[in-house]
NUKE-459613 format. One line per 8 residues: number of its first residue (from 0); their letters; for each residue x, y, z of N, C-alpha, C, CB. Coordinates in pm, whole numbers. Glycine has a CB too. Example, Ala and Ser with C-alpha at 12.3 -4.5 7.8 and 13.67 -1.06 7.14 Angstrom:
0	AS	1319/-569/780/1230/-450/780/1320/-330/780/1131/-447/905; 1285/-225/708/1367/-106/714/1290/3/787/1408/-60/572
This chain:
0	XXXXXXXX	13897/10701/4106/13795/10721/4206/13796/10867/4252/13817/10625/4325; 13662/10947/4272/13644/11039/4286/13669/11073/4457/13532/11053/4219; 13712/11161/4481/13801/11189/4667/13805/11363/4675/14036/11111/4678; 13737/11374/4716/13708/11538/4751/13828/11612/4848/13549/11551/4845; 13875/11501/4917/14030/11554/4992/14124/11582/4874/14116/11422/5102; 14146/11529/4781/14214/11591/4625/14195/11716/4579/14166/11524/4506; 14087/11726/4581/14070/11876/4518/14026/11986/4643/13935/11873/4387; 14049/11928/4771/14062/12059/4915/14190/12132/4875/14091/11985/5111
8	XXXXXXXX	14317/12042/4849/14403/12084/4848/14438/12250/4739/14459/11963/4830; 14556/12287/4743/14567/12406/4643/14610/12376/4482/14679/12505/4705; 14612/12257/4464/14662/12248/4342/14502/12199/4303/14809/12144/4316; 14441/12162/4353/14280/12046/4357/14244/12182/4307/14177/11955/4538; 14261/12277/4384/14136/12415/4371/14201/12474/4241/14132/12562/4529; 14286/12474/4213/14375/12547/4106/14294/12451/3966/14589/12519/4137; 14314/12314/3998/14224/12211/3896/14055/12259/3865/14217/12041/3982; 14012/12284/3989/13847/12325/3974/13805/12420/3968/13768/12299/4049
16	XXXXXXXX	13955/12532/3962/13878/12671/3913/13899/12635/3723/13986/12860/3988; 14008/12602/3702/14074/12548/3568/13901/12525/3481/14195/12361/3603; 13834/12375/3510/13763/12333/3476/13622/12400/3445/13778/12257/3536; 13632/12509/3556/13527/12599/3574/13550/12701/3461/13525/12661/3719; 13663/12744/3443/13701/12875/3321/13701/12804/3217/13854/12964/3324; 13693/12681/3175/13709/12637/3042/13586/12591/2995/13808/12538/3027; 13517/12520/3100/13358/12458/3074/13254/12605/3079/13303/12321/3231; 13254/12687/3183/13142/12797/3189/13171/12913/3100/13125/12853/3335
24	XXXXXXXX	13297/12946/3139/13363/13076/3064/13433/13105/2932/13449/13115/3134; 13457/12926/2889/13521/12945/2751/13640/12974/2697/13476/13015/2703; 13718/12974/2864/13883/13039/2794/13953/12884/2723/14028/13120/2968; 14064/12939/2650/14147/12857/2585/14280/12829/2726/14201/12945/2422; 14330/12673/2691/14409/12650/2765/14538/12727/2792/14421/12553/2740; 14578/12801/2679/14720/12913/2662/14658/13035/2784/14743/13005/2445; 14526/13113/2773/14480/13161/2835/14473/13123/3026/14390/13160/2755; 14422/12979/3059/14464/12955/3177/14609/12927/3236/14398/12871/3198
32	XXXXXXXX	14665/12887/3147/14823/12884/3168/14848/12973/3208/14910/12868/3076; 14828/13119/3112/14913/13192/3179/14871/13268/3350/14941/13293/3070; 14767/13246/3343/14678/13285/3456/14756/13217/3559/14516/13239/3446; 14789/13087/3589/14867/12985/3663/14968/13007/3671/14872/12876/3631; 15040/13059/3594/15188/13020/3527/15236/12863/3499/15301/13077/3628; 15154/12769/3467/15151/12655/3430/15170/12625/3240/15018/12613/3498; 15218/12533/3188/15197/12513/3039/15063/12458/2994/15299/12421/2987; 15026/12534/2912/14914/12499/2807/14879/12341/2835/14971/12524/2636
40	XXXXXXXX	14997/12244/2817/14981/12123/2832/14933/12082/2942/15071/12071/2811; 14955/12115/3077/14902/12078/3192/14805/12082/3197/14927/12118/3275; 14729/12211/3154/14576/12249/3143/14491/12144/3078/14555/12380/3060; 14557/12098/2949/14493/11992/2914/14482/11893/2990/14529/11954/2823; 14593/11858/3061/14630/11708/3130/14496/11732/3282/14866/11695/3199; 14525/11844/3314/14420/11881/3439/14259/11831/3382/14424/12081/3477; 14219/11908/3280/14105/11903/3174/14072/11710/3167/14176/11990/2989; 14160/11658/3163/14120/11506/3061/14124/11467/3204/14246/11409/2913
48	XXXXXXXX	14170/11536/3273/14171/11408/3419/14057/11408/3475/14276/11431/3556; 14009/11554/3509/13836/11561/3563/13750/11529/3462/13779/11711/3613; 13741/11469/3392/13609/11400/3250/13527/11373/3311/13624/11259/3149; 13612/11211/3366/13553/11105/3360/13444/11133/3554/13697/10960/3328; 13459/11250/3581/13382/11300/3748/13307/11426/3693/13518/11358/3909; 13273/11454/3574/13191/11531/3546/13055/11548/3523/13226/11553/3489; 12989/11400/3547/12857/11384/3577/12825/11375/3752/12813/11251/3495; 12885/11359/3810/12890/11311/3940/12860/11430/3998/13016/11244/3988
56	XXXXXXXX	12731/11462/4080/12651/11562/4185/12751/11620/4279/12533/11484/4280; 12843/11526/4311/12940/11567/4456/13038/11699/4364/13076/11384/4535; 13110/11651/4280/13172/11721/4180/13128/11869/4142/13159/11641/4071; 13019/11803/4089/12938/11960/4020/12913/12075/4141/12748/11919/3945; 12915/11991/4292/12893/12070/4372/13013/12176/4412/12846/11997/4464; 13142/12088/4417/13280/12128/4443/13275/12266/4352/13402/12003/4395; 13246/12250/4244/13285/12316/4103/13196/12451/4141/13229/12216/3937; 13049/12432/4200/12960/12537/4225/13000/12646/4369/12817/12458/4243
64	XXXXXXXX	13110/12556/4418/13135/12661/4557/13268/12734/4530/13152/12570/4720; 13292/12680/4378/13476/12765/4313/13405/12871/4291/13591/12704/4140; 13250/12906/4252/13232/12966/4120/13304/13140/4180/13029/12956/4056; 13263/13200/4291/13342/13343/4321/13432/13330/4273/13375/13395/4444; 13495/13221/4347/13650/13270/4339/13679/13309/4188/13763/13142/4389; 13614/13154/4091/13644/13159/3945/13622/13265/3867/13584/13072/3887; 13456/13338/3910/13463/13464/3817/13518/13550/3825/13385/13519/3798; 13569/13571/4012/13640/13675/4002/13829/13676/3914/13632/13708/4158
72	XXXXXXXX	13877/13579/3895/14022/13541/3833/13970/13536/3671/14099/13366/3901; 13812/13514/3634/13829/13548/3517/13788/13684/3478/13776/13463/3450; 13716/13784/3549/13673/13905/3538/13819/13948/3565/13548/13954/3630; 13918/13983/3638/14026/14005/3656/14106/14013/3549/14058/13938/3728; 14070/13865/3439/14196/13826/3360/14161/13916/3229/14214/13643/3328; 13989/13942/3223/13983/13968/3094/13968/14119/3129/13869/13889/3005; 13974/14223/3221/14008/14322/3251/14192/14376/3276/13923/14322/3350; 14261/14309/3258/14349/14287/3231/14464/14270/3121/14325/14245/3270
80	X	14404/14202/3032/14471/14139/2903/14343/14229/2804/14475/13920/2894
């Protein structure tokens, strides 16, 4: 069940910027890892968990109010690396 108090939190936002760099921006999971300092694997595990809330309006909205933050951590990353 979809719960928007889940993803207020900092690991939630860490999940919906995640989703945001992989669905809009195209990075590879090794790529957000290291951005996190998380394993490749998590990224996936983060990835397969938001699927099944990826049609859902409330969601897409969450995802649309990451988007600063998101471009700016990916403009960052690829100015960077």
């Amino acid at each position: 069940m979809f719960s928007k108090k889940e993803f207020s939190k900092e690991k939630g936002i860490k999940m919906l910027i995640t989703y945001d760099l992989y669905h809009t921006y195209g990075f590879y999971h090794k790529d957000i890892a290291k951005i996190f300092g998380y394993a490749p694997t998590t990224i996936g595990y983060w990835l397969r968990s938001m699927k099944p809330y990826s049609h859902l309006k409330s969601f897409q909205k969450i995802i649309l109010d990451q988007e600063d933050q998101t471009f700016e951590l990916a403009k960052n990353y690829l100015l960077n690396n």
